[in-house]
Each structure stands twice: as structure tokens, then as C-alpha cells.
C-alpha positions as CSV (number, residue, x, y, z in Angstrom):
1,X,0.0,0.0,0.0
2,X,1.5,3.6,-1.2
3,X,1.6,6.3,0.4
4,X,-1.3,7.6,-1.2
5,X,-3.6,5.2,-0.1
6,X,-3.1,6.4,3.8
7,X,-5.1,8.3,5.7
8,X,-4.1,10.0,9.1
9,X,-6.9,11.6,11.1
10,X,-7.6,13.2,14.1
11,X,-10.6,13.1,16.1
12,X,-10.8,16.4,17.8
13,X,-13.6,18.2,20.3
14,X,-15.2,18.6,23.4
15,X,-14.9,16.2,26.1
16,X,-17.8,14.0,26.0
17,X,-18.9,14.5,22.7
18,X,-18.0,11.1,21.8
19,X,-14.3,11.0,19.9
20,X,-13.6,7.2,22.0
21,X,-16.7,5.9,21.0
22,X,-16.4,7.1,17.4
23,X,-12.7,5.6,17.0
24,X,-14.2,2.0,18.5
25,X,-17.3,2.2,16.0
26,X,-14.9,2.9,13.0
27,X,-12.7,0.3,13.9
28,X,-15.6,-2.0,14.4
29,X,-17.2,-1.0,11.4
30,X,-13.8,-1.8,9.5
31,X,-14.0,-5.5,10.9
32,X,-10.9,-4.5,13.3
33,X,-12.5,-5.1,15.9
34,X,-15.5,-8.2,16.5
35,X,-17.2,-6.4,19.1
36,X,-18.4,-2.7,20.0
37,X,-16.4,-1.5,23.0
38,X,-18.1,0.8,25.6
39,X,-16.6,3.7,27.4
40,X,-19.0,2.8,30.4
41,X,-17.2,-1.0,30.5
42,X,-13.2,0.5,29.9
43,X,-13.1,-2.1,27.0
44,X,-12.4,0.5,24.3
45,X,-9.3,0.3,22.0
46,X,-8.0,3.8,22.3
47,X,-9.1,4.3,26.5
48,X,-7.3,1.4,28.0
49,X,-4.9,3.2,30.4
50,X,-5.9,2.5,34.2
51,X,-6.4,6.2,35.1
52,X,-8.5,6.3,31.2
53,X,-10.9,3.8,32.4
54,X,-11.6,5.5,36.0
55,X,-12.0,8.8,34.6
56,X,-14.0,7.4,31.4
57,X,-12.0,9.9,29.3
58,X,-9.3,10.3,27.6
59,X,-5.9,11.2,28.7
60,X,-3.2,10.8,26.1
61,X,-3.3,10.5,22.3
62,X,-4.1,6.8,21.1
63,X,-3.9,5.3,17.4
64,X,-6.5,2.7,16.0
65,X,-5.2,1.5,12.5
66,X,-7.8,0.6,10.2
67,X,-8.5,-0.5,6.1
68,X,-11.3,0.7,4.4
69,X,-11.6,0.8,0.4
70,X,-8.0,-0.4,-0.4
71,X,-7.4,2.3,2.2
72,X,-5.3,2.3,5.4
73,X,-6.6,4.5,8.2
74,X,-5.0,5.9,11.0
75,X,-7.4,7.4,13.4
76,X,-5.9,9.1,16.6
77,X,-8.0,9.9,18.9
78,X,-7.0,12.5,21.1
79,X,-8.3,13.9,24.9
80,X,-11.2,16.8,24.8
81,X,-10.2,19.1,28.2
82,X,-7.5,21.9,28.4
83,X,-5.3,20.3,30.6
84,X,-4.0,17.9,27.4
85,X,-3.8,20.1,25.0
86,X,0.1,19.5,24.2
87,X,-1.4,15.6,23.0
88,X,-4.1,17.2,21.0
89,X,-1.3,19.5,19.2
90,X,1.0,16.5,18.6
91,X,-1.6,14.8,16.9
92,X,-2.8,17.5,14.6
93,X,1.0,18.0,13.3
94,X,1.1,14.0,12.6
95,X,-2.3,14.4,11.0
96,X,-4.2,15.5,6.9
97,X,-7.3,15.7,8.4
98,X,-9.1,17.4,11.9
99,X,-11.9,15.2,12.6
100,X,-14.2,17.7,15.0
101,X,-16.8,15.6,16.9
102,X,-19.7,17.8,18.0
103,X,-22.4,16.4,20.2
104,X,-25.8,17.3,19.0
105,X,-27.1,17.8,22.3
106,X,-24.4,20.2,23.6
107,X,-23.4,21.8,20.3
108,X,-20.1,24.1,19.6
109,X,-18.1,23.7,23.2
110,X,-15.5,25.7,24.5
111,X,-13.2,23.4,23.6
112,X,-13.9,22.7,20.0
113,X,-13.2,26.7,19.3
114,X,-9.6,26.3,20.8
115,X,-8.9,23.3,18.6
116,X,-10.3,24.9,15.8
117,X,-8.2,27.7,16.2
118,X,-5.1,25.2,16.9
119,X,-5.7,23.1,13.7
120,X,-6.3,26.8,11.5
121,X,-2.7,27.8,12.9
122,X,-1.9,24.5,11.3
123,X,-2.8,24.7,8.2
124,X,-4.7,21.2,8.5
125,X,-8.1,20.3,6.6
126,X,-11.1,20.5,9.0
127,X,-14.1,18.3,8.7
128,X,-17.4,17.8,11.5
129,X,-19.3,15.0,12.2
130,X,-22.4,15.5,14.4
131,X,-22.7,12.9,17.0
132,X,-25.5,12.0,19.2
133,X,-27.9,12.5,17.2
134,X,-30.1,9.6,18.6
135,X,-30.0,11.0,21.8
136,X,-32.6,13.0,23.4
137,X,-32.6,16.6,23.2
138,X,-30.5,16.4,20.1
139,X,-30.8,18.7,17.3
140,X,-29.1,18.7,13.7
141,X,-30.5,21.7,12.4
142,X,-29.8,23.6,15.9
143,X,-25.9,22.3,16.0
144,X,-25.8,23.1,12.0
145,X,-26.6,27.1,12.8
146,X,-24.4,27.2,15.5
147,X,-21.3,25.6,13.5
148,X,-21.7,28.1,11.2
149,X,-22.4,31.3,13.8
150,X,-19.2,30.0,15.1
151,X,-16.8,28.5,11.9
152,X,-18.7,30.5,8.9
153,X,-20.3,29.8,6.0
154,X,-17.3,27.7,5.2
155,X,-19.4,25.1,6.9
156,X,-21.2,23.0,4.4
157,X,-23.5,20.3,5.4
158,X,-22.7,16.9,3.4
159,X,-25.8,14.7,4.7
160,X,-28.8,15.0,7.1
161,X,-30.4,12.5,9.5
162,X,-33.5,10.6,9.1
163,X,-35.3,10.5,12.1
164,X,-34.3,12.1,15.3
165,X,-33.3,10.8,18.6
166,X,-34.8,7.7,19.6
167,X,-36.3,7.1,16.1
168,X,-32.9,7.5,14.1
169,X,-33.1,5.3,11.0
170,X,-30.1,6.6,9.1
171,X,-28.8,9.2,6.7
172,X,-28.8,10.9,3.6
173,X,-26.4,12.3,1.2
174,X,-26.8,15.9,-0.2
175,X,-24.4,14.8,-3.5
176,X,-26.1,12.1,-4.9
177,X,-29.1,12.4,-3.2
178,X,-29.5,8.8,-2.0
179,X,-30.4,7.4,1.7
180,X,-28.6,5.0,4.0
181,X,-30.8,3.3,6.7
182,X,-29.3,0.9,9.6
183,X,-31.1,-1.7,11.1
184,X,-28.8,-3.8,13.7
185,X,-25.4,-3.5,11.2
186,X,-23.0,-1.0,10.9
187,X,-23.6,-1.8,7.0
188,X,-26.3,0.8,5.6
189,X,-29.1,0.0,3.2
190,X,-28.9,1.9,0.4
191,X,-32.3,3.4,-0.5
192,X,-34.1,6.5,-2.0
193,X,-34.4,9.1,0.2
194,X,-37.8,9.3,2.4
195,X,-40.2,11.7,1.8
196,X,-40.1,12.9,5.3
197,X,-36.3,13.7,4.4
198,X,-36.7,15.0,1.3
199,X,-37.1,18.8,2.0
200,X,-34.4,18.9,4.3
201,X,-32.1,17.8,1.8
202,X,-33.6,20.3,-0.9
203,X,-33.1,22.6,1.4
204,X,-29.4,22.3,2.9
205,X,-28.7,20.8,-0.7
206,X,-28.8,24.6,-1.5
207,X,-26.4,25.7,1.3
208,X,-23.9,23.3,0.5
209,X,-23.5,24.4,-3.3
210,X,-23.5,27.8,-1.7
211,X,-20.5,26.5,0.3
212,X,-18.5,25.1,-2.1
213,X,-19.5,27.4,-5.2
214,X,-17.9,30.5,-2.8
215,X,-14.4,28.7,-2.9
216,X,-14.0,28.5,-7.2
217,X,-14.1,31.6,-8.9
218,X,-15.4,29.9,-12.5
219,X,-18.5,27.5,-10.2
220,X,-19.6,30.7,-8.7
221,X,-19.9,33.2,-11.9
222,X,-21.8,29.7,-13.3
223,X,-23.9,29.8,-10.5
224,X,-24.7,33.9,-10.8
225,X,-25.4,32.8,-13.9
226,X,-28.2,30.3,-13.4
227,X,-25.8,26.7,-13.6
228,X,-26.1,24.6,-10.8
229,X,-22.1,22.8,-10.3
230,X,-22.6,19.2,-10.7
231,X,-21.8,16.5,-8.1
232,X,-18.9,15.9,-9.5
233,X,-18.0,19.4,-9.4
234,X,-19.5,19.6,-6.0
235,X,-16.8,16.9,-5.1
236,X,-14.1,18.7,-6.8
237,X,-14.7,21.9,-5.1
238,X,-15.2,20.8,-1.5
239,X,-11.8,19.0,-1.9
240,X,-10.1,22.2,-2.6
241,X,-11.4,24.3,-0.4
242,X,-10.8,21.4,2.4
243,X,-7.3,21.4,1.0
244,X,-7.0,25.5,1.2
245,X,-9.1,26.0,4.1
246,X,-12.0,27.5,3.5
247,X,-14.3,24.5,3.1
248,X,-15.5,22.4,6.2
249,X,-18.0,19.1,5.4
250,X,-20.5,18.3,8.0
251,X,-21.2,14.6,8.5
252,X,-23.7,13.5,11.4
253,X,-24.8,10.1,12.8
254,X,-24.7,8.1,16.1
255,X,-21.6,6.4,16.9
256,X,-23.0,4.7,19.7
257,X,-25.7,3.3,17.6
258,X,-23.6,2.7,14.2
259,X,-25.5,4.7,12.1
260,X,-23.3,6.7,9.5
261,X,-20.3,5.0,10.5
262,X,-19.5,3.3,7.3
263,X,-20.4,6.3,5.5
264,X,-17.8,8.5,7.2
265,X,-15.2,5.8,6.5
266,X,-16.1,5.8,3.0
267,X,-15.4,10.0,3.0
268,X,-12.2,9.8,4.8
């Protein structure tokens, strides 16, 4: 495998918005792992120091290698509270790719902002994915707004959930416009996309090409113009501007519950 087909990423946020438990669902998703770790039992893969198990939280940088898609994957999951910063900084200069994890119940954190700040210093390509969103008193729409009141209108949403807490089904894709529902197995079913979904996605559809269009000088006099970019051209552009900083995709799912796992494998 060349060094083109590696990936090194850094799950970065909050403490408690769910970097551990999104590290042990990619790597079970990935078949490293044969069973789901919990935080709650100190069985995870990247949480397995003594004083990381009593404090159910992360204290020091930890690396999960995974394949995916003739792919390897590093994922380094890093601690979420001030008082580790120095690990978090280590791992963003070993990293292509900040991984924020944002809990859709708490939304944009303290933290998150002085990570975000760290990995812009950086230089590195930022991405979100929205986690918790089958918990109660979670909100995608609510953490959406406040991602971009807090990052700008960099931020460009890349799916939205169906369902919400409790009755999370899955996700859809804004490019491509097709559906992903999970129903016991971290493998979704790919379907059309509900009709209870649908004008979501019409609707943030539009604030992603608005995203992207706003970082390629040519897509956006098309757009003035009346011509929609493409999805390939969607694609294109959000690479660049991740590349050059001024594009952020959101992703959003459960970790917990598997849902949007694979999906977020397949974009890293």
C-alpha cells in the first residue's frame, strides 16, 4: 500500500462528545475489531490506560489502524479538556485531516473553538461529524446554525439524518441524493431518500453548493449565472477548499448506535 492510499486523522472536540466511541465504531465497522467497545465498560481500543478507564476519558493520544476501500486509516483519537492540549497539538502535526466531533445535544463547546483555532494555525483540513444524534434533546439543524455562527459559511453540510433521537433510522447524502438506513449492522441500506427527508435535503442541498461554489471563482460566476455545479463538481470543489481552508464538510450520525459509520469511513 503507497503512500497515497493512507489516511491520518484526528478526532478532535469537546470532552464528552464522543471522539472514543467514534474511533471504536470505525474500527468496528472496519471489521478490526469483532465487538463494540463501551466507554462505560473500559473495554475501548484507544481508552485502555488505568487512570483512562476511572475517569472514562481520555488522557493521552491513542492510534486505531484501520482498512477501508484499499485504504489504510489511522485514526488518533486525542483527549477533549485543556489540561491535554500539548497531546491534542501533537496529533494535529502528525495528522491530513481534523476530525471535529460535536455532540448534538451540547453543540459548539469551548473546547472545540480552541482546537479549531489550533488546527487553522496548522494549516490542517477541518471536517465535523455530528454525533449523538439519537439521543434525546438532540438537534441537527440547531448544532448546523451554531457551527456556522461559530466557523462561517465555510461550513457545508454533506448529509442530514433521518429521524431524530430515539427514532434515528439513518442518513442521507446531499451529493447524490440517495439514503442509507441501519437496522442492527454497521452496513447501511442503500435506499431512495424518504419523503419525510426529502425537503431537508432540498433545502441544505442549497447551502452546500453555496458553500463550495464561494471557494472557485469559475463555479460561482456559473452559478450567478443560473448553472447549478454538478456532483462531481460539488466533489471537486469541496476538496479544494478542504485542502486550502475554507471548506468544512458536516457529516452527522450516532456512533453509539452505528449509524453513518461506514459512510464516514467511505469520505475519509
Amino acid at each position: 500500500m503507497g503512500p497515497d492510499q493512507i489516511r491520518n486523522v484526528v478526532l478532535v472536540g469537546h470532552g464528552g462528545s464522543g471522539k472514543t466511541a467514534l474511533a471504536e465504531a470505525l474500527a468496528h465497522t472496519a471489521g478490526l475489531t469483532t465487538r463494540l467497545g463501551r466507554i462505560e465498560d473500559g473495554n475501548t481500543i484507544t481508552d485502555f490506560e488505568p487512570e483512562e478507564i476511572d475517569r472514562e476519558s481520555s488522557v493521552a493520544l491513542a492510534l486505531a489502524p484501520l482498512e477501508w476501500s484499499g485504504h489504510k486509516i489511522n485514526i488518533i483519537d486525542t483527549p477533549g479538556y485543556a489540561d491535554f492540549l500539548g497531546e491534542v497539538l501533537a496529533a494535529l502535526r502528525a495528522a491530513d485531516l481534523a476530525l471535529f466531533v460535536v455532540s448534538a445535544v451540547d453543540g459548539v463547546e469551548v473546547q472545540t473553538e480552541a482546537v479549531w483555532r489550533l488546527a487553522e494555525q496548522e494549516g490542517i483540513a477541518r471536517a465535523v461529524f455530528v454525533n449523538k444524534l439519537d439521543r434525546e434533546r438532540s438537534s441537527h439543524s440547531r448544532t448546523l446554525a451554531q457551527l456556522k455562527e461559530t466557523f462561517g459559511t465555510g461550513i457545508a453540510p454533506l448529509q442530514v439524518p433521518i429521524g431524530a433521537e430515539h427514532d434515528l433510522k439513518g442518513v442521507a447524502n446531499l451529493v447524490g441524493g440517495e439514503a442509507y438506513l441501519y437496522e442492527g449492522s454497521p452496513q447501511g441500506t442503500k435506499t431512495d431518500v424518504p419523503e419525510e427527508a426529502q425537503g431537508l435535503v432540498d433545502e441544505l442541498h442549497t447551502s452546500l453548493v453555496e458553500a463550495v461554489v464561494e471557494t472557485d471563482d469559475e463555479l460561482l460566476e456559473k452559478y450567478f449565472e443560473g448553472e447549478e455545479p454538478s456532483g462531481e463538481q460539488l466533489i471537486a470543489g469541496m476538496h479544494a477548499g478542504m485542502v486550502d481552508g475554507t471548506a468544512f464538510p458536516v457529516l452527522c450520525g450516532s456512533a453509539t448506535q452505528l449509524i453513518g459509520i461506514d459512510r464516514l469511513a467511505e469520505f475519509i
